[in-house]
KEVEXVO-462977 format. One record per residue (C-alpha): x, y, z. Coordinates in nm, 3 decimals, always signed. Example, Ala and Ser with C-alpha at 12.3 -4.5 7.8 and 13.67 -1.06 7.14 Angstrom:
2
@x=+1.230, y=-0.450, z=+0.780
@x=+1.367, y=-0.106, z=+0.714
//
This chain:
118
@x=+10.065, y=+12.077, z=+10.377
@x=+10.424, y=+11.924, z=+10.405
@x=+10.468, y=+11.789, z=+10.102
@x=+10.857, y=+11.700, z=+10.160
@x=+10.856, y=+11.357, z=+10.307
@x=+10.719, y=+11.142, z=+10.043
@x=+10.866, y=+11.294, z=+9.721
@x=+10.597, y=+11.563, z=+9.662
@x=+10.358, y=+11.327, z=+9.818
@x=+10.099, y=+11.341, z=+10.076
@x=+9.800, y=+11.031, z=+10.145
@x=+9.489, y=+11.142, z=+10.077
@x=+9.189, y=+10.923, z=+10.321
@x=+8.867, y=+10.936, z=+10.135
@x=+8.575, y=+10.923, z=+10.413
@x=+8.205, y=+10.986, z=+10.335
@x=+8.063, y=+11.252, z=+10.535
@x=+7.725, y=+11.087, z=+10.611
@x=+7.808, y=+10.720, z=+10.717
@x=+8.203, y=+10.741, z=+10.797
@x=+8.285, y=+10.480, z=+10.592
@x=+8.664, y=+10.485, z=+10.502
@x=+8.629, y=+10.457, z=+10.108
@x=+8.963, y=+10.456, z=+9.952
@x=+9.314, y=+10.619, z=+10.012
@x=+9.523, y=+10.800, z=+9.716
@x=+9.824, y=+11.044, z=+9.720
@x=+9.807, y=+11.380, z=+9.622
@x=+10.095, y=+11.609, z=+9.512
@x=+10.046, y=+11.998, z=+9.551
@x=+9.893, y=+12.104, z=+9.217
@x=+9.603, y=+11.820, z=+9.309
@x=+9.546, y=+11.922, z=+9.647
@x=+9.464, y=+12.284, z=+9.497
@x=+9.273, y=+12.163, z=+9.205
@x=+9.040, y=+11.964, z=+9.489
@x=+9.044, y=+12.327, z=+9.729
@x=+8.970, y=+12.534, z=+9.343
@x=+8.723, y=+12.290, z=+9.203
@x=+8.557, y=+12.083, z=+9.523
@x=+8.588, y=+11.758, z=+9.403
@x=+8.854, y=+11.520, z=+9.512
@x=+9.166, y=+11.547, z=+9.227
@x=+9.453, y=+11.263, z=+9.237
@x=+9.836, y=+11.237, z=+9.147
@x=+9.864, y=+10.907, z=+8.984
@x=+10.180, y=+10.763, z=+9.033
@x=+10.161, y=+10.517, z=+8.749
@x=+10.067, y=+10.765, z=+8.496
@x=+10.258, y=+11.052, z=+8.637
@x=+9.955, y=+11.297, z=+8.621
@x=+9.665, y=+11.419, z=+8.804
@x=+9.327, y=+11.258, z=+8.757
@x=+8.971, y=+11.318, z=+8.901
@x=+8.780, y=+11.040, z=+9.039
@x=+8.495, y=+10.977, z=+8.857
@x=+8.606, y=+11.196, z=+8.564
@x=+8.514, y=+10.827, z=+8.336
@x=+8.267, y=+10.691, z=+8.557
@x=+8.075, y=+10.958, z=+8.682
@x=+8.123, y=+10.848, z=+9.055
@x=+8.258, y=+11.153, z=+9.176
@x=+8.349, y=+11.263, z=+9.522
@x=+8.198, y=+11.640, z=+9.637
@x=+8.445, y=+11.754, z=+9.886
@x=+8.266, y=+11.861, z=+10.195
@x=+8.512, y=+11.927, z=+10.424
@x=+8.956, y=+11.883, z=+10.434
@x=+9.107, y=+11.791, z=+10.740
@x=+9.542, y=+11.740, z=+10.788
@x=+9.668, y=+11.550, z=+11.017
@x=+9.902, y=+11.683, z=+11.339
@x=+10.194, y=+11.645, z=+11.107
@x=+10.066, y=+11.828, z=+10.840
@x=+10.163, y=+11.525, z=+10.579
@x=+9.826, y=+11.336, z=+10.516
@x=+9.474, y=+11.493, z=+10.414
@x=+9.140, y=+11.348, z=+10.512
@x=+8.870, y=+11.452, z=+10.261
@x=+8.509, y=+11.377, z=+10.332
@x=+8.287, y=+11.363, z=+10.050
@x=+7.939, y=+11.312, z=+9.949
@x=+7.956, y=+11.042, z=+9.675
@x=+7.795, y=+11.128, z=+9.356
@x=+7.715, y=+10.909, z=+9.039
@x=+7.600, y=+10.511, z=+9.130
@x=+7.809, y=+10.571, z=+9.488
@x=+8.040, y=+10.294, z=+9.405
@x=+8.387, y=+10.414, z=+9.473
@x=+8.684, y=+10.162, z=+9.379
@x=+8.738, y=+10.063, z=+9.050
@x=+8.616, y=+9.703, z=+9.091
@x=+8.248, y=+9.798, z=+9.120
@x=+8.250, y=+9.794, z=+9.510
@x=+8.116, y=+10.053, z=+9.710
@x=+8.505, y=+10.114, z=+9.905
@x=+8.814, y=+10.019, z=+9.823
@x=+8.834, y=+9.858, z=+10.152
@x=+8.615, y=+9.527, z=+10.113
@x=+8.899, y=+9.235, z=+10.172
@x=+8.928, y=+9.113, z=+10.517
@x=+9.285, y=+9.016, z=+10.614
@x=+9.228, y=+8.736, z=+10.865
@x=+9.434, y=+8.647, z=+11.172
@x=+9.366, y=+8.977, z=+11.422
@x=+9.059, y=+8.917, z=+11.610
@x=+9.099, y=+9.162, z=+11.907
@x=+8.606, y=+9.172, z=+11.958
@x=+8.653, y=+9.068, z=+12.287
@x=+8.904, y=+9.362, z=+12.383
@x=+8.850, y=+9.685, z=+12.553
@x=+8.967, y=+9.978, z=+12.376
@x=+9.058, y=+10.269, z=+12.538
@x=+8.977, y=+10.561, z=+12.390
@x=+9.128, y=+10.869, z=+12.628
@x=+9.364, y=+11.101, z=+12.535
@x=+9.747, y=+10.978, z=+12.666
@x=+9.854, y=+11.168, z=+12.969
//
């Protein structure tokens, strides 16, 4: 992992591994990407508290790693997990992190095309 372009910092995407759902995004520095590889579940750096945490270490909603994927740049990790504990993921009781709808973009009607650029 390239851990040089965002001060010891690479995103970490949280996915679960049996419905896809995107379920929250944190940052990892190297000591809590090997925790996560050591221990198999997902290990933080928290930036506000300037040390590594695990999720669910208080709440018991902890995230199994199945499998690690990095990116083509080597700079982000995707982790997908099996969730353990109620399921819930972010800390306001919600099952993702990613529950608010920013409105203005409404592209249903287009076509997306999903090939590989030439």
């Amino acid at each position: 992992m390239d851990f040089s372009k965002l001060d010891g910092l690479v995103p970490a995407v949280i996915q679960d591994d049996a419905s896809n759902e995107v379920l929250m995004v944190g940052f990892m520095n190297e000591d809590a990407f090997r925790r996560t590889q050591e221990t198999g579940f997902a290990t933080f750096f928290s930036r506000s508290r300037n040390t590594l945490w695990t999720k669910g270490e208080t709440s018991g909603n902890r995230l199994q790693v199945v499998t690690m994927l990095t990116d083509c740049d080597d700079d982000t990790v995707l982790l997908r997990v099996r969730r353990l504990g109620d399921g819930n993921v972010c800390h306001t009781g919600q099952r993702t992190c990613f529950f608010r709808r920013i409105d203005g973009v409404d592209n249903s009607q287009s076509t997306i095309d999903n090939r590989a650029p030439r």
